[in-house]
N, C-alpha and C positions, 0 to 999 in steps of 0.2 A: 582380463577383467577390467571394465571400465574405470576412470579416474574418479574418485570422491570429486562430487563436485560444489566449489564454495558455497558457503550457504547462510552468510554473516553478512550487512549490509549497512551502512549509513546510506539512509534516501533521502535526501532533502532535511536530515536532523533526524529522522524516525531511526530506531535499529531495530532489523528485518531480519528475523532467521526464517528460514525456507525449513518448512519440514515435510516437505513434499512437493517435488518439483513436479511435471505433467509426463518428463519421461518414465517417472517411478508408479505414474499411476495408471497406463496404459492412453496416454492422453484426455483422461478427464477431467483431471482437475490441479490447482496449486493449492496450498495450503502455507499459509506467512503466519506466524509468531508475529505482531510487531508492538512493538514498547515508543510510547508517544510522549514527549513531554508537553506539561503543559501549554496553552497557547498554540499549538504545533499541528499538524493535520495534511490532507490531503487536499491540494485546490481543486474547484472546479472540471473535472471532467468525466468524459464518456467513451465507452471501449464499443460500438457495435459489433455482435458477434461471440462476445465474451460476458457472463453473468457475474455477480459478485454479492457476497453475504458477510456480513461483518456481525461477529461474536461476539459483547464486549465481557471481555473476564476481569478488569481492574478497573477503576475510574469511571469518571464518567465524560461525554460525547455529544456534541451536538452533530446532527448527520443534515445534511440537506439535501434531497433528492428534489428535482424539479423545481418547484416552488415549494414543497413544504421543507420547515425544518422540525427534527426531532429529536429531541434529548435521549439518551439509551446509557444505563448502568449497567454494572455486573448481572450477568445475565440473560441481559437482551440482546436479540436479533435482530438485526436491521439487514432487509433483503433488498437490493437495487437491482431493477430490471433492468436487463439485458440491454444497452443503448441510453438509458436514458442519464442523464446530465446529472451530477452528486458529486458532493465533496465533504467533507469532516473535520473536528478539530478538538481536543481535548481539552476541554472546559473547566477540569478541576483542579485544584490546588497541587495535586502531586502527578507523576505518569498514570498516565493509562495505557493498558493492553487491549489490544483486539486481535482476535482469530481472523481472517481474509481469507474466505474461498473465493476463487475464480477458478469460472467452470466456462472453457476448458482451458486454459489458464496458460497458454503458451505465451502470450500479449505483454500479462503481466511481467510473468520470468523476464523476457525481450526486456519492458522498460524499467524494472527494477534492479535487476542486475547489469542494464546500459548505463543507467542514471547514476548507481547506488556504488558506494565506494568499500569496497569489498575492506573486513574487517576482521583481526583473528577471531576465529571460532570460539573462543574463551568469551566475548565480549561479553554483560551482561548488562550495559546501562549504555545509552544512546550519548556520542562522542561529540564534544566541540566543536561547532564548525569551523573548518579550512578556511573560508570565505566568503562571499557571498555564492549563491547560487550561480551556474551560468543557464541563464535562462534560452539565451538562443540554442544549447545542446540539449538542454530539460526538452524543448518543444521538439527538437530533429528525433532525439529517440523515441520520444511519443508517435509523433508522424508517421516512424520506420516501423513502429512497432503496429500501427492500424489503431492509437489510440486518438483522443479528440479534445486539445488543453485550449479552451479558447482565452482569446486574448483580452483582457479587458479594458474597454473603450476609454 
C-alpha cells in the first residue's frame, strides 16, 4: 500500500491542506482547502494547460483575472480560464478560505508542494513566516512546474 502523502502546507503565508491530490482522482483534478490571512493572496500568474476555480467559503476576495478585478464572498465562484493571467488577495478583516480546483491539477501539486513548507497535519491556522520569501526558487519551481509568474517591471 502506497505512503500517505503530506498534505499540510505553508505557501508563501497561505496554509494549504490538499484534500485531493490528481493521483487519488485518476488525474483529473486537485482540490486545496486553503486558509488566507488578510492582505495575503496569490501574485499574478498563469498555468497553460491547467484550469482553476476558486470557491470562496469564508471571507472575502478580490480576484483579478486579466484586467478585470472582482470582489467574491462566501459563496461565490470565481472561474479562471485555462492560461489566462489572475491573481487574488484577501481583503477582509479576518482570514478567508477558498476551495482551489485545478483541473487537471498535476502543475499545482509540482508547485505547491515545491514552494510550500510542509506542515504537521494538525495545523489549523496559517504559521509565521521563516523569512522572507526566496523569490529566485518561488519563480524556478513555477518554471519546472509549466507555470507562468511574470516579473514585474
Amino acid at each position: 500500500m502506497p505512503a500517505t502523502p503530506h498534505r499540510t502546507y505553508d505557501v508563501l503565508g497561505l496554509l494549504l491542506k490538499f484534500r485531493a491530490f490528481p493521483s487519488e482522482t485518476n488525474g483529473k483534478f486537485c482540490l486545496v482547502d486553503c486558509l488566507v490571512p488578510p492582505g495575503l493572496g496569490a501574485p499574478p500568474n498563469a498555468h497553460p494547460g491547467e484550469a482553476e476555480c476558486f470557491i470562496v467559503s469564508e471571507g472575502q476576495f478580490d480576484f483579478v483575472i486579466g484586467e478585470t478585478t472582482r470582489r467574491a464572498g462566501p459563496g461565490e465562484i470565481v472561474v479562471v480560464p485555462e492560461g489566462a493571467l489572475h491573481a487574488f488577495r484577501c481583503t477582509g478583516t479576518a482570514p478567508g478560505r477558498v476551495l482551489i480546483v485545478n483541473a487537471p491539477g498535476k502543475m499545482h501539486e509540482v508547485f505547491f508542494t515545491g514552494v510550500g513548507r510542509p506542515l504537521p497535519e494538525e495545523t489549523t491556522a496559517p504559521q509565521p513566516p521563516v523569512g522572507p520569501p526566496d523569490i529566485a526558487r518561488v519563480l524556478a519551481v513555477a518554471s519546472a512546474a509549466g507555470m507562468q509568474i511574470p516579473i514585474p517591471a
